[in-house]
N, C-alpha and C positions, 0 to 999 in steps of 0.2 A: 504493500500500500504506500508503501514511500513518493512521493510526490511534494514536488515545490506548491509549498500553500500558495502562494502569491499568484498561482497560475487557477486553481482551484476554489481559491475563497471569493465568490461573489461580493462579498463586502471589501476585499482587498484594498478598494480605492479609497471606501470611507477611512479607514484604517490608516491608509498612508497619508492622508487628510490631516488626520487628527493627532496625530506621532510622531516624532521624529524617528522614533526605534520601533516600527508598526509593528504588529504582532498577528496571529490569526484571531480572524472574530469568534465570538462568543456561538454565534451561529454555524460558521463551520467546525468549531472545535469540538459543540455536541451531534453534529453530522457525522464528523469523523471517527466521533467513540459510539455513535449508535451502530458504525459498519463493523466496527472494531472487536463490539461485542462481548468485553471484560476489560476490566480495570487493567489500567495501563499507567508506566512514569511518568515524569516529568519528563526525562533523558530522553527515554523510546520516543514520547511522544513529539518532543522536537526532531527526534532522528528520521521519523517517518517523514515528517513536517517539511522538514531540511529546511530547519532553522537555523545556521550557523554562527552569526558572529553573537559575540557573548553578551551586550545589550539586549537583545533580543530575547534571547536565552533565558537571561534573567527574567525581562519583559512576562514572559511565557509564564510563568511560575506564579507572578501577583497575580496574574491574570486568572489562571486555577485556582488559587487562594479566593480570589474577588468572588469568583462562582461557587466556589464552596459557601464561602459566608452568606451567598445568595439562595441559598438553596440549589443550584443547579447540578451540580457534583457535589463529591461526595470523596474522603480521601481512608484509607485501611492504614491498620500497622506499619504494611511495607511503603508508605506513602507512595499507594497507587493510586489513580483519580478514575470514578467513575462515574455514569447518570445516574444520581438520585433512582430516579425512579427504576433504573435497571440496575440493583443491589439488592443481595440478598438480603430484605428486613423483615424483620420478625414483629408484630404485635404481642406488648407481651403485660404482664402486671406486674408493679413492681414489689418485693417484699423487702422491709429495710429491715438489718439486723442492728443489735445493739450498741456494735462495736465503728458505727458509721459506712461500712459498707453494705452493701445489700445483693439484689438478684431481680435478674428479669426472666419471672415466671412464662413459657407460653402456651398455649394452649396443646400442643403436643409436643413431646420432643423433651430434654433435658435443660435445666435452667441455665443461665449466665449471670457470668460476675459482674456487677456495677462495681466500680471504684466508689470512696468516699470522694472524690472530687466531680464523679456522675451522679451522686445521690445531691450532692448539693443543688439540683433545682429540682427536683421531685420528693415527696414522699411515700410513706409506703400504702402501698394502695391502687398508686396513678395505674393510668392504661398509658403504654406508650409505645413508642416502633423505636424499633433498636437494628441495628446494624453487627451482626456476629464479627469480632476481631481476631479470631484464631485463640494461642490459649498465652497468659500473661508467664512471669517467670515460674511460679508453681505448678504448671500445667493445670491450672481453671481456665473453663471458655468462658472467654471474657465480650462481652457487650457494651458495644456508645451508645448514649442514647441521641438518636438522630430529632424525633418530634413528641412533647407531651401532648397524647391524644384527647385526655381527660384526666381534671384534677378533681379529684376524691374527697379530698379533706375541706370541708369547710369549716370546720368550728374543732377546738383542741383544748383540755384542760391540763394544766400544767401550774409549774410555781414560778409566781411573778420576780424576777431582780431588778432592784430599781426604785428611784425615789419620785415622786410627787406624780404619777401615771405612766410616766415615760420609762422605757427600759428593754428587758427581753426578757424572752417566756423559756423554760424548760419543760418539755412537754414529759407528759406521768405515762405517753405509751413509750415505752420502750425502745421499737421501732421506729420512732423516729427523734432524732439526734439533732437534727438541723438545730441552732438556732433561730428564735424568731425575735425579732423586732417589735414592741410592743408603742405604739402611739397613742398618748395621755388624750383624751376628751376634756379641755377646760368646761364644756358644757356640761358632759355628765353628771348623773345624782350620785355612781356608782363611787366609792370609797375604797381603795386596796392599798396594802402595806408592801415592802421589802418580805418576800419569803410567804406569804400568804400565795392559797391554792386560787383559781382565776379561770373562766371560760373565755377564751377569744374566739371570735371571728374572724378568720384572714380575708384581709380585704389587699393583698396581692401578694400572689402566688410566688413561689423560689423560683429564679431564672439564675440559670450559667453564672452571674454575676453578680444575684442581685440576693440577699436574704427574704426571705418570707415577711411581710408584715400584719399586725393585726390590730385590732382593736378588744378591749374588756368589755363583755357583754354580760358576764355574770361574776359575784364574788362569793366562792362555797365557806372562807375561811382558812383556820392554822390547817396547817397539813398535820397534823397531832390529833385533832379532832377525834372525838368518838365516831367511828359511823362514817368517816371524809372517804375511807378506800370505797365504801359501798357506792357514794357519787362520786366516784373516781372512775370505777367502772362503768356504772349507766351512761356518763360523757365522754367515756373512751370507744366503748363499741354503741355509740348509738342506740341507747336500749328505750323505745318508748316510752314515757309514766303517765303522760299526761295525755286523758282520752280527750278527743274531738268533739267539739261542741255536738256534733251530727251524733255522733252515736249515745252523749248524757242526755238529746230528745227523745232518742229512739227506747230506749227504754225508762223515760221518766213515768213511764204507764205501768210500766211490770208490776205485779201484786206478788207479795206472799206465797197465794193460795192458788194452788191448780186451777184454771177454769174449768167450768163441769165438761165443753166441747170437747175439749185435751182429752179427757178421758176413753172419748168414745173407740173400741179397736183396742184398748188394753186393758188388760188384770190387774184389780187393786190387789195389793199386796200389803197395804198399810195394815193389816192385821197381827202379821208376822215382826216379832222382835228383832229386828235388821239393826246392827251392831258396824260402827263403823269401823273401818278396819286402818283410818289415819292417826298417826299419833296426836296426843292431845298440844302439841305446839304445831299439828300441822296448819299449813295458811291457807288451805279448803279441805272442804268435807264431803267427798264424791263418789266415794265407793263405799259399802258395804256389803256385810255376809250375815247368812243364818244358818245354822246348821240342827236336824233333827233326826234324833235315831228311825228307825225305818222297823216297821211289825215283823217283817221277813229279814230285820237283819242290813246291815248296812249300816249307811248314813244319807239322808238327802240336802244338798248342799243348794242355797240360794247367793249368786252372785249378784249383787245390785250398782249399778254402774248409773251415773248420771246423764241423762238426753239431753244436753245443753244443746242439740240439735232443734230441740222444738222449740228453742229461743232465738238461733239462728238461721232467719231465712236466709236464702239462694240470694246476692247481688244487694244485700241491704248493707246499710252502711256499717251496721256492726258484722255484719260476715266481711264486709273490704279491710276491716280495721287487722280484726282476726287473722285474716290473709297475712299481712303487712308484718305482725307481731310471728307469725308461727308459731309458737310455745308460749309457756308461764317462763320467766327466769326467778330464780330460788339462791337467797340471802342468806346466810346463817339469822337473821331474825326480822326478814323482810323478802318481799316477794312483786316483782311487776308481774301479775297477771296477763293470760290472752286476752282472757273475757273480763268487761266490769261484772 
């Protein structure tokens, strides 16, 4: 494929226009790596080019660079340059460990190493497209991350450092290390201390360069607290508590008492001394048994299990909510329920 650009590149002339050291244009450069069809050097790629004097040469090289920065190319370990979009990338999730590196999960196939210096503009969580780098000096396959698809995190609780609002945040998951940048609200009502526990909302995200930022949107207190690990957790994974206007209407009707309709199609059983079978600290009371020797011998055993089915219709806003929660989560002395 070796060929004098100058004869080749359609834009030749703008180029020689606009240069004294002209170089090949950005449009034939990705003509000539789409024929090319793999990453290729800086060297080769002049040598095909028959780029010779050393201005030039150089020229050649910002000019790769300038495309990289642009997204256009794209550059590997061995600083080959290729098209963006013809690189082998991966979509993947990322998992941050706690020692500031992390891993780009992907949906098939085995994970990659992020550096701590690729974790600095994601946390753990993001979706992102990663570009495979061969493996670093440990032999890990290592991963860049080329684009954040989607940022995961919006709200983090952690321990505020820092005086009169201003400061950074250390976040109580684990997984992520970053720090964060905390900006004071002179407006706010909100009150927090040096070393006190804190919800923010990041109102911008980690970039390559830039630290995360946030703002204080809640104050839990001393991280000593009785009880602080338990909203530690609910603010770390997202755990609902607080039901939806829509569903405290939807059952502001419920009664006590079975309605007589409910009944029709089943067996009272309420005769039968039905013994719950949960411990006396459990946080509901939904199962029960009975058991009664048998004239022929045996025993006949009743299992009573609760229909919370007959409180939740099909597409109503407490079955969407239920959806949403999937399970109870269970506190050593507290409990977010599925159901109110």
């Amino acid at each position: 494929m070796s060929q004098e650009w100058t004869k080749q590149d359609p834009a030749a002339k703008r180029e020689s226009e606009k240069y004294d050291n002209p170089v090949p244009s950005r449009e034939y450069i990705l003509e000539f790596m789409a024929k090319w069809g793999a990453p290729i050097s800086h060297d080769e790629l002049c040598t095909n080019m028959q780029v010779t004097d050393e201005d030039s040469y150089n020229a050649v090289m910002y000019r790769l660079k300038a495309m990289c920065r642009d997204g256009q190319l794209m550059s590997n370990r061995k600083n080959e340059f290729g098209i963006l979009k013809q690189m082998d990338l991966v979509t993947c999730r990322v998992i941050g460990h706690r020692d500031g590196f992390g891993f780009a999960a992907p949906e098939k196939g085995s994970d990659l190493f992020l550096s701590a210096r690729q974790m600095r503009q994601v946390f753990d969580g993001d979706k992102v497209l990663v570009q495979p780098m061969g493996k670093d000096s440990r032999g890990r396959r290592e991963g860049k991350i080329v684009e954040v698809l989607e940022h995961k995190t919006t709200k983090l609780v952690g321990r505020f450092r820092g005086d009169k609002g201003f400061g950074h945040l250390r976040s109580e998951n684990q997984r992520i290390t970053q720090e964060i940048i905390v900006l004071g609200d002179p407006d706010s009502e909100l009150r927090y201390v040096n070393n006190q526990l804190v919800v923010v909302e990041i109102t911008q995200q980690p970039s390559k360069h830039n630290l995360a930022q946030a703002k204080v949107v809640e104050v839990l207190g001393d991280h000593m607290a009785p009880g602080m690990e338990i909203q530690v957790a609910i603010h770390n994974y997202d755990i609902p508590e607080i039901w939806p206007e829509s569903v405290l209407k939807q059952i502001a009707d419920l009664q006590p008492e079975v309605d007589k309709s409910a009944k029709a199609g089943r067996i009272d059983l309420r005769h039968l001394p039905l013994v719950t079978i949960d411990g006396e600290d459990a946080r509901d009371f939904d199962d029960a048994v009975y058991a009664e020797p048998k004239k022929s011998g045996g025993w006949r055993l009743w299992v009573a299990i609760a229909d919370v089915s007959h409180y939740v219709m099909p597409n109503t806003e407490l079955d969407i909510e239920a959806h949403k929660r999937g399970n109870s989560v269970y506190f050593p002395d507290f409990v977010v329920p599925m159901l109110p």
